[in-house]
N, C-alpha and C positions, 0 to 999 in steps of 0.2 A: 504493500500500500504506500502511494507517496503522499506526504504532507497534507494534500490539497484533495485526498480523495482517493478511488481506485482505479486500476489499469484496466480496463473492461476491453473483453475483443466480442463481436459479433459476430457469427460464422451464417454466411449465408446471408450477407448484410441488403447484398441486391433484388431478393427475394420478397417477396409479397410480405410474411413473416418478419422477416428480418428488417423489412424497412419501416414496417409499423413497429418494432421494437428501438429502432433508435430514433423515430420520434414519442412514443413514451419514456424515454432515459431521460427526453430534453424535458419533455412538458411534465412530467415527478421532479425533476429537479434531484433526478439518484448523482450522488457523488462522485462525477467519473474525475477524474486527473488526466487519462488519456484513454481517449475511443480507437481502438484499431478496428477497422473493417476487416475481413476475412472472407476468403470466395476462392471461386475456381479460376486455374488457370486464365478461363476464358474471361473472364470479370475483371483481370489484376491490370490495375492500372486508371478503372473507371473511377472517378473523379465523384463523390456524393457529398452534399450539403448537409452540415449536420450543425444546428444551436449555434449559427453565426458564421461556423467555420466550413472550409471546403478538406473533405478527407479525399484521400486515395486507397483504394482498395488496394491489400497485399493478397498475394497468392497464399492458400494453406498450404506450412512447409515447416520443416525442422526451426528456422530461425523466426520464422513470422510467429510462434507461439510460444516466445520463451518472454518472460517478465511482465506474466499478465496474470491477475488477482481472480477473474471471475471472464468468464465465456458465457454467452447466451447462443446456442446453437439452435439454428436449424436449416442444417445443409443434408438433408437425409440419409437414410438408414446406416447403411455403406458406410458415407463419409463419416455419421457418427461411430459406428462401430470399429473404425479402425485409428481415428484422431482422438476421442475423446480419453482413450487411454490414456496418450503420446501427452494429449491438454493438464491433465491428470498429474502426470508424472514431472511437469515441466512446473509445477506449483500452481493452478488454474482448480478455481471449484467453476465446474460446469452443469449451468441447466440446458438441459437436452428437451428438444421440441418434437424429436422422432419418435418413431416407434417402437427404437431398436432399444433401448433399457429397462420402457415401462415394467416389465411383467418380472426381471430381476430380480431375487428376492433380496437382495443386499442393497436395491437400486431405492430411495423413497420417491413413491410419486405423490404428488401435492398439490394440492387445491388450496390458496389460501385462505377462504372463507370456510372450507370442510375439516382437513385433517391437518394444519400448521406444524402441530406438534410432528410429526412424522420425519419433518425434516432437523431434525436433530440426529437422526439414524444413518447420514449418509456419510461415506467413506470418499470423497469426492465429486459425484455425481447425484444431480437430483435431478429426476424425468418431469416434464409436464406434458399432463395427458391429451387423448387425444379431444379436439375440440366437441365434436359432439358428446363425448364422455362428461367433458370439461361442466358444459352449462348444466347439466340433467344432473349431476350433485348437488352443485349450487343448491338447483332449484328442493329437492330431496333431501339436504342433510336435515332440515330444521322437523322434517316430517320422520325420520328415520331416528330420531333422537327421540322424539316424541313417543311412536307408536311404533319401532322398528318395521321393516320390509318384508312380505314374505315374496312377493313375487312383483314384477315388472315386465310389460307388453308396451314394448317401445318401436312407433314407426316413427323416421326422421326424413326430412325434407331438406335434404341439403347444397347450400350456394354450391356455383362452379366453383367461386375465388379458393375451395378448399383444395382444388387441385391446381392451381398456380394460375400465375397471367398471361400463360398459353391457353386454358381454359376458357379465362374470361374473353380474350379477345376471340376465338372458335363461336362462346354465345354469341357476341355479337356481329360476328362477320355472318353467320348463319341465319341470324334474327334478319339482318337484310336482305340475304340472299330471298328470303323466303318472302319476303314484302316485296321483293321485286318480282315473283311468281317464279323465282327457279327451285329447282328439286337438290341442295346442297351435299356433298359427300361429307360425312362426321369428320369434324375439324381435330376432338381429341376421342370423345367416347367412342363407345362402340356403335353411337347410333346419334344420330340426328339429335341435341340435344335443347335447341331453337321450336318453343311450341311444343316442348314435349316431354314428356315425364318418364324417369328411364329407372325400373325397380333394380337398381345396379349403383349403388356408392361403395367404388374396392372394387376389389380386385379377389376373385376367388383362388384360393390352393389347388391343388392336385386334390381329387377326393374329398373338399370338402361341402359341401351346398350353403353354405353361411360365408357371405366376404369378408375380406379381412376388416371392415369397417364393422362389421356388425361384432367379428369378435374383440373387438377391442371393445363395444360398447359392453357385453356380456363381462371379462375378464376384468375390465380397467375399475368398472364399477362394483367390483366384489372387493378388489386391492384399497380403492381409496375408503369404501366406506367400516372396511374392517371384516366383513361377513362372508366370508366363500359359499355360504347356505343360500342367499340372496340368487332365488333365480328368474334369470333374465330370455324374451323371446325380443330379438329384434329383427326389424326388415329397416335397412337401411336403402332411402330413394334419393336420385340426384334429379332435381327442379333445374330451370331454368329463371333464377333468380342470381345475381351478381355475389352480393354478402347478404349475411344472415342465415345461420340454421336454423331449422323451426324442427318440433317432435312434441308429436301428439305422446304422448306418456300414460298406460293406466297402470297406477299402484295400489297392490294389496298389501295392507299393512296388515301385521300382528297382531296389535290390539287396533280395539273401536277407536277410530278419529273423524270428526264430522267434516264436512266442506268448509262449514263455518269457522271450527278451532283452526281446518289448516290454512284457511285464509290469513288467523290471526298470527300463525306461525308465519307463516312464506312475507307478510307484509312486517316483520320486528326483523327478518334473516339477512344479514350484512351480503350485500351484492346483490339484492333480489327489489324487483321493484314488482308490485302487482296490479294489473293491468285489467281488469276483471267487471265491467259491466256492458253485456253482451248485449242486453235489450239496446244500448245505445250506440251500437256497433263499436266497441273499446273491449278492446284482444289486444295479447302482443304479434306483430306486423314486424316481417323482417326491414321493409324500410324505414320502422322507430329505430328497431335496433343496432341497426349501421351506425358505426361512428361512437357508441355509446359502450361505457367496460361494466355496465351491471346485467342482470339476467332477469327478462321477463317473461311473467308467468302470468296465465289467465285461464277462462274455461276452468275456474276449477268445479267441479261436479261432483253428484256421487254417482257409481255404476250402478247403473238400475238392474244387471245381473247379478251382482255381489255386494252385499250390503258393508264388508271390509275393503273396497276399493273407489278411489278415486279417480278420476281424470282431469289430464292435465293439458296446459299447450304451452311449451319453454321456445324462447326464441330469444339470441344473443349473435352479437358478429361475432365471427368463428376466424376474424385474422386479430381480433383484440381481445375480449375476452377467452375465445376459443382458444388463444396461442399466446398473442406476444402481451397484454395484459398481466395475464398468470405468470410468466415468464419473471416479466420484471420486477412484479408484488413476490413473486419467490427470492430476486435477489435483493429489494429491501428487507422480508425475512433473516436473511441468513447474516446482513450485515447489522443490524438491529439485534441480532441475538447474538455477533461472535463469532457465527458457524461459517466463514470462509476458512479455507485451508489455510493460506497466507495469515491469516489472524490468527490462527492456533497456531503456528510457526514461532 
């Protein structure tokens, strides 16, 4: 740590993620002393405006990652799984935005308004989950404290922007092509995604019928809320919607909780803002929630099949809250508590 603050690098700084993370560094006002950008080959050199000043991006490389206090990663899987050691070992506590730690069992994943404590457990690295995981805790811890989970039937409605700004720019090249009456070839998905609803967010394995989206929603949410008992049926769908995730959510809780108490819960729950008179058309709407780091929640009901179950409807940006948000409330955590490597040094 220097005098003035800490060495913070950003990997994957030109990225949808990484660049909404280093403008929340600026507008939190986190302690940096020195911002280094981090990227690929292909990026090194690109020139980004960052709180006044003009950075230069360095390549990821043995020398670009030495004398830096905390890393905010998210250059994907790969790149984390083979740098974040090397970040590790060079004196860097790293929050990792991929996918590649979460499920680790030495790795803590962290929600700051869910499990804070958690992050005292890590041995260098702290995961943050994946975005659609991310908001649907938020929204659930205050109800899971309350009347704990037994089960969850989660469909999700998810932006392009979750799969980068080759995505978004495909929606809207396609969105025109289609307005102009032509028949467009899928720009990234597998299918036309201008006008059109594709039951397909992820990528599925060899053998398995659930994408990798859906089991990250199943897994991620048993890890952060403490409970492997917690079970989960998700179908993950990609909308053609820019940012915003949205998920319809029905939770069956343990004991009796009415719509009314969880209103009173979801509306006191730090991060959660509720959003909830339908007769006057006031839902949360992915274009409230663009632009904004809390999680809103509406529709709350009760299941007229199950008298222990509620429904929900959670919608958050999935590049700020969903990602780089959490991100950086994880590195005021860790420096507010002590818990950088460099500080225990």
């Amino acid at each position: 740590m220097a005098s003035d603050g800490y060495r913070v690098g950003v990997l994957g700084a030109t990225g949808l993620v990484g660049s909404t993370i280093l403008g929340l560094l600026a507008a939190r006002d986190f302690p940096v002393a020195e911002l280094r950008p981090l990227a690929s080959e292909r990026s090194a050199g690109r020139e980004l405006e960052w709180n006044g000043s003009v950075l230069s991006c360095q390549a990821l490389s043995e020398d670009s990652i030495q004398g830096l206090d905390l890393v905010l990663s998210s250059a994907g899987g790969a790149v984390s799984a083979e740098w974040t050691p090397k970040l590790v070992a060079a004196g860097a506590t790293v929050i990792d935005n991929t996918s590649y730690w979460r499920l680790h069992d030495e790795v803590p994943l962290v929600v700051a308004e869910v499990n804070p404590e958690a992050i005292a457990g890590h041995s260098g690295i702290v995961a943050n989950p994946n975005c659609s995981t991310m908001q649907m805790v938020v929204a659930l811890k205050p109800l899971f404290d309350e009347a704990g989970i037994e089960r969850l039937v989660i469909s999700t409605y998810q932006a392009v922007s979750g799969t980068g700004k080759k995505a978004i720019d495909g929606l809207l090249a396609e969105s025109r092509a289609v307005l102009d009456g032509q028949r467009p070839a899928p720009a990234v998905y597998p299918h036309q995604i201008a006008f059109n609803v594709l039951p397909q967010a992820g990528s599925f394995a060899a053998g398995d019928d659930h994408t990798d989206e859906e089991r990250k929603l199943i897994n991620e949410t048993r890890k952060i809320l403490g409970d492997p008992e917690i079970k989960v049926s998700a179908t993950c769908v990609r909308v053609p919607v820019v940012t915003g995730h949205s998920e319809a959510v029905n939770v069956e809780t343990r004991e009796p909780l009415s719509p009314e108490r969880a209103r009173e819960l979801l509306a006191a729950a730090p991060g959660v803002t509720v959003v909830d008179d339908p007769a006057a058309a006031r839902y949360p709407l992915a274009t409230e929630a663009a632009g904004r780091d809390d999680v809103l929640v509406g529709r709350i009901r009760r299941d007229p099949g199950n008298e222990r179950a509620l429904d929900l409807f959670v919608v958050a940006d999935n590049l700020r809250k969903g990602a780089a948000t959490n991100a950086v409330q994880l590195a005021e955590l860790l420096v507010e508590r002590g818990l950088l490597l460099a500080g225990a040094a």
